[in-house]
N, C-alpha and C positions, 0 to 999 in steps of 0.2 A: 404751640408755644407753652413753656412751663407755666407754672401758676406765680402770679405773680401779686403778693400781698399789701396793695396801695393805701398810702394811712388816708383817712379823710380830707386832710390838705390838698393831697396829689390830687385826690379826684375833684375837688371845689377847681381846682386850680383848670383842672383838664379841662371842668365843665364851663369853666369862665374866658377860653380863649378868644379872641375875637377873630370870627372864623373867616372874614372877609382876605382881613390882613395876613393870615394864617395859607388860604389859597392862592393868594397874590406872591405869597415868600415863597409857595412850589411851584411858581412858573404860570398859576392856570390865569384865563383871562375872565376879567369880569365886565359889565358892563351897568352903567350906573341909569338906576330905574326908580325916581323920584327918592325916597329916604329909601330905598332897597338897592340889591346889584342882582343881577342875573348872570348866570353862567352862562357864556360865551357859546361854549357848545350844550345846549339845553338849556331854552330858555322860561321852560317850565320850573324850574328852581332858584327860588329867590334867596338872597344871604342878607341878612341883617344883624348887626353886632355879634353876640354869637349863636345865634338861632339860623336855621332853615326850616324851607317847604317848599316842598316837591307839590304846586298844582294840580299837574295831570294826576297823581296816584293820591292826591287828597291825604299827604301823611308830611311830619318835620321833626325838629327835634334841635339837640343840640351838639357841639362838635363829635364830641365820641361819636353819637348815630351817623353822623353826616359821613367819617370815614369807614364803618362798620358796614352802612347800606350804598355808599356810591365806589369805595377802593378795595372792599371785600376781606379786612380785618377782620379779627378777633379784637373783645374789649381790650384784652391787655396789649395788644398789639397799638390797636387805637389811643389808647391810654401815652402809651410810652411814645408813641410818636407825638404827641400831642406836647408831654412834656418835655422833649427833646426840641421842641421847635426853636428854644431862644426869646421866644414872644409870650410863653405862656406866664411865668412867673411875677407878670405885670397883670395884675387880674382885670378885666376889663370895667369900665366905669360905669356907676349902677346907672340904667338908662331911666332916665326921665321921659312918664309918661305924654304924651305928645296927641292935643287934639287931632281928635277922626280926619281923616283929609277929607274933602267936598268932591262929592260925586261927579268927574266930566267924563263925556264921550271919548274917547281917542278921534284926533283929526282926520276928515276924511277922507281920501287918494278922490282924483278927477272920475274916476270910472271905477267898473266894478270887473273889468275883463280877466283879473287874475280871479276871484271869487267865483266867477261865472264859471272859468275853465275848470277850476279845481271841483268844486260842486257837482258840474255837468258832466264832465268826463271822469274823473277822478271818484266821483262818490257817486256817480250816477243818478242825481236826484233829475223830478221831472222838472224841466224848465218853467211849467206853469206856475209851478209850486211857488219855487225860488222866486220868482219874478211877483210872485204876490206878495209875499213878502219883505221883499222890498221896496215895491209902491207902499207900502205901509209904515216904512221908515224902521224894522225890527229888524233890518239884516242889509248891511252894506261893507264896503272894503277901507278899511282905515289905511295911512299913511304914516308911518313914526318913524323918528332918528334916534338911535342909542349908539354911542360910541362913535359916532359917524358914519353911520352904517342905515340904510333905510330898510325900512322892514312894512312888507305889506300883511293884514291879517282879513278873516272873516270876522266880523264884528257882529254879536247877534245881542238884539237892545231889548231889556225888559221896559213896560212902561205900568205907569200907576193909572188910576181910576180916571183921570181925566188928560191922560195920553202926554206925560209927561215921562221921560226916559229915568228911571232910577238904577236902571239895571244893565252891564254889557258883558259879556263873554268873547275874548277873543281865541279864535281856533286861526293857526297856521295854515298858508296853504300855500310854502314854499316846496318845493323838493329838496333844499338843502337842510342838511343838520337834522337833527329828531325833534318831530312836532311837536308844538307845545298850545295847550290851553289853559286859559285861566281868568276869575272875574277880573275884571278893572277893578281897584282900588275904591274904597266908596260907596261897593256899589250896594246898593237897599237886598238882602236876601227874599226878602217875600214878593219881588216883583222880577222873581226869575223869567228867562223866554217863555209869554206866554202869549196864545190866544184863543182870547174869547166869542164862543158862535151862541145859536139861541136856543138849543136843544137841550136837553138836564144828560147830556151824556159829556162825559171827561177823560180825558186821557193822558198818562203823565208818565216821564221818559225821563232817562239820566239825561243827556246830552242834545244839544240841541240837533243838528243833523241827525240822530236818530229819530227827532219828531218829523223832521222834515221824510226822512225815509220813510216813517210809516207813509203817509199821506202819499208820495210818492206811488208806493205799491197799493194803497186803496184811495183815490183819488176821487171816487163818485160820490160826492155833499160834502165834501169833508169842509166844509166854511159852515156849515151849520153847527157841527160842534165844538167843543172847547179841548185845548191841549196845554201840557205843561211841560216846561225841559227844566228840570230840577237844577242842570249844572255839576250836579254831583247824587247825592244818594241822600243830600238834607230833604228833611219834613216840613218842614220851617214853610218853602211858599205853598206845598199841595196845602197844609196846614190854614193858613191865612186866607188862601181862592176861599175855601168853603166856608170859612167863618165869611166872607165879604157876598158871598155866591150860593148861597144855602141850596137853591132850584137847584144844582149841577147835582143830582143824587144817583146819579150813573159813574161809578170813577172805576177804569180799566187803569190796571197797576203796570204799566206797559217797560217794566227795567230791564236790566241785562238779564240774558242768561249765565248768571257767572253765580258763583259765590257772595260775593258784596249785592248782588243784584235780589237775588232770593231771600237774603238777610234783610235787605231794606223794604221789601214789599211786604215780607212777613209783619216789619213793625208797624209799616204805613196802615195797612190792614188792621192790626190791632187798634191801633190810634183811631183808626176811621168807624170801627165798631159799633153800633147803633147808631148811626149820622148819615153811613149812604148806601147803596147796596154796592159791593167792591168785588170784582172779578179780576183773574190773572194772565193778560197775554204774552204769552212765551215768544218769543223770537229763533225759528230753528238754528241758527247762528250763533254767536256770542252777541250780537243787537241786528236792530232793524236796518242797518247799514251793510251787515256782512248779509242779510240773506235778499237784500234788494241788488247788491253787486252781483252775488251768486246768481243769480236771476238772472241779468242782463247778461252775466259769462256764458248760461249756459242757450240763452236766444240766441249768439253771438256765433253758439258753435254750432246749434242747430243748422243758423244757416248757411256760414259755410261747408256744411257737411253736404246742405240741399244744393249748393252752387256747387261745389265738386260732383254729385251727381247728375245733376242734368247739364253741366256744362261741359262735360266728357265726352 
């Protein structure tokens, strides 16, 4: 697309759409998620007045980004579409800041057999694990209505100092539509999925089914020591455990093998620098999820290879 020279209006103008009303005037469907909307199909992405944020990939921004990173625009493309909508030249109303909402659980489905199956088969975690975890009240199946629609999730609950829940993360474990995670609203950052065992050894992971994975693939003592699932690649709770937990002076940086992954242990490390002794465990996969799956794929094929052999 040519160049296209926007006076400072056009772009205030562009950046003040109200992007809810804005996707609803192109057909897409949204669904209403306390003062937020979610997209119908990806329910990872919340819209509010004219801001977004994408959960799972921890990034947002405002209308321009939103059709530049989801419909694959150029800015002037996005631009002009923006002020071509009919709705933009009403610039949206300055929003009034709005106390914190209060931290609840999402309600909880009768059973856990969809989290059970998706976890057990689907992520391959070990049963024991899962189920300890849940006797412990940090991991069960919630139940919610958006749009009229019921929607089941994994629910993994942080708790504070005297086992009070400040903290939830919901992970999808539907097959339909593209998965979506993201905290509950509310909820306390420094009381990410964690727990605590008696040993001075720590171990801290983006995502919470990745903690579970590691244990999973090394399951002998692991209730002796302590883990963290960050939620994302913030410092904030490993930060906090060791100011509350000085003893834990063992901390395994156990993130993705990705780009963001190696970026964030580089800084955690830095941060942790004279306070604990910090080592690096790699995951041969992009996380401890893809190399615990691998695992099981390739036992799975060992033994049909042995049943095709001696059953011939």
């Amino acid at each position: 697309m040519s160049y296209i020279a926007f006076t400072e209006e056009e772009k205030r103008w562009a950046s003040q759409v109200d992007l809810a009303e804005f996707l609803r005037s192109r057909g897409e469907e949204l669904l209403r998620s306390g003062r937020e909307y979610r997209l119908a199909n990806d329910h990872s992405v919340t819209v509010r007045g004219n801001r977004w944020y994408d959960h799972a990939a921890d990034r947002g921004g405002g209308p321009v980004s939103f059709l530049q990173t989801f419909c694959g625009l150029s800015y002037p493309e996005a631009v002009s579409c923006l002020l071509g909508s009919g709705i933009l030249h009403i610039p949206a109303p300055a929003q009034r800041e709005e106390p914190k909402r209060e931290f609840a659980l999402p309600p909880a489905n009768g059973n856990m057999r969809r989290v059970y199956a998706y976890l057990l088969k689907r992520r391959c975690l070990d049963r024991e694990v899962v189920s300890a975890f849940a006797r412990m009240g940090l991991l069960y199946e919630s139940r919610e209505i958006f749009g009229g629609r019921e929607y089941h999730n994994a629910v993994f609950v942080g708790k504070d100092e005297n086992g009070v829940p400040r903290h939830a993360h919901k992970r999808s474990v539907s097959d339909l539509g593209k998965p979506f995670r993201l905290n509950v609203e509310g909820s306390d950052p420094r009381y990410a999925f964690q727990y605590i065992g008696t040993s001075d050894r720590f171990y801290v992971f983006e995502a919470p089914i990745d903690l579970l994975s590691f244990l999973s693939l090394h399951p002998e003592g692991w209730e002796e020591h302590s883990y963290l699932a960050c939620c994302g690649t913030s410092s904030q709770p490993l930060i906090y455990l060791l100011d509350r937990l000085p003893e834990l002076r063992q901390v395994f940086l156990c993130l993705d093998n990705d780009q963001a992954g190696h970026a964030a242990c580089r800084r955690m490390a830095e941060q942790l620098s004279g306070r604990a002794l910090v080592d690096r465990l790699i995951p041969e996969g992009k996380d401890w999820n893809d190399d615990l799956v691998s695992l099981h794929t390739q036992e799975e094929q060992e033994v049909h290879g042995f049943c095709q052999t001696f059953g011939s």
